[in-house]
C-alpha positions in Angstrom: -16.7 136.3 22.5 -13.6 133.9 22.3 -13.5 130.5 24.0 -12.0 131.6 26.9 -14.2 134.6 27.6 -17.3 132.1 27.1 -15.5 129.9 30.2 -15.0 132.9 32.2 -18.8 133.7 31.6 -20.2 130.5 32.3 -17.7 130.3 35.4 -19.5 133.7 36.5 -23.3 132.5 35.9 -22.4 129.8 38.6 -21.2 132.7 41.3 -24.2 133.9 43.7 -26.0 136.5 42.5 -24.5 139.0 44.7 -20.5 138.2 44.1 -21.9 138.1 40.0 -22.8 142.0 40.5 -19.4 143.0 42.2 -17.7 141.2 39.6 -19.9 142.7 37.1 -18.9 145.8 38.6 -15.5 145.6 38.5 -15.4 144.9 35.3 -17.4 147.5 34.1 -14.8 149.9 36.5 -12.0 148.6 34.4 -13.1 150.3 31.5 -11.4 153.0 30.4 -14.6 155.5 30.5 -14.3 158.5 33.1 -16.3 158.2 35.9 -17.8 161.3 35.1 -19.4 160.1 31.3 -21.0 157.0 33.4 -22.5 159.2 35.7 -23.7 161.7 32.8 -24.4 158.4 31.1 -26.2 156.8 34.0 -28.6 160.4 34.6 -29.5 160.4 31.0 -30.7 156.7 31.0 -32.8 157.7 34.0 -34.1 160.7 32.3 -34.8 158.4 29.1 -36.5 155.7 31.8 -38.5 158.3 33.7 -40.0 159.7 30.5 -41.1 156.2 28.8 -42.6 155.7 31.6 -44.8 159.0 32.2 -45.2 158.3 28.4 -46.9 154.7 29.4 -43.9 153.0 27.1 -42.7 150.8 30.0 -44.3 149.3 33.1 -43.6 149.0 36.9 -42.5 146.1 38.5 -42.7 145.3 42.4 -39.4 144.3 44.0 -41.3 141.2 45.0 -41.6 140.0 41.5 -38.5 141.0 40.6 -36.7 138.8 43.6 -38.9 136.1 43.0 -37.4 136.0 39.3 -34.3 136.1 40.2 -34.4 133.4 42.5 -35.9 131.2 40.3 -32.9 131.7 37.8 -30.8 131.0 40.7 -32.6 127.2 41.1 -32.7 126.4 37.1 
C-alpha cells in the first residue's frame, strides 16, 4: 500500500466499528465487479463454508464470543 493509503487505513481503524463496515462497504461497491459475480461469488463461499464445516474443517463460534472480541479490539 502507498503512504497515503496506509493513513487512510489507520484513519479508518479509528472509526466505530459500525461506520468501518459501511465504509468498508462502499469501497468494496466501488469496484468494478458486477453485482451479479459478488453475489455468485458470495453463494460459492457459503457453499465452500457450509461444506468445511459438515466436513469438521472449521468450528462454530457464538455471537457472544464474537462481540465480546470485537469490543475488546475496540478498547486496545
Amino acid at each position: 500500500m502507498t503512504g497515503r493509503a496506509e493513513q487512510v487505513f489507520s484513519n479508518a481503524l479509528t472509526l466505530p466499528i459500525n461506520e468501518r463496515a459501511e465504509l468498508a462497504e462502499r469501497l468494496f461497491s466501488s469496484l468494478d465487479i458486477s453485482q451479479d459475480k459478488i453475489d455468485k461469488l458470495w453463494a460459492k463461499e457459503a457453499e465452500d463454508r457450509i461444506n468445511a464445516f459438515e466436513r469438521g474443517k472449521i468450528k462454530t463460534v457464538t455471537a457472544k464470543e464474537v462481540f465480546n472480541k470485537i469490543e475488546s479490539r475496540q478498547k486496545s
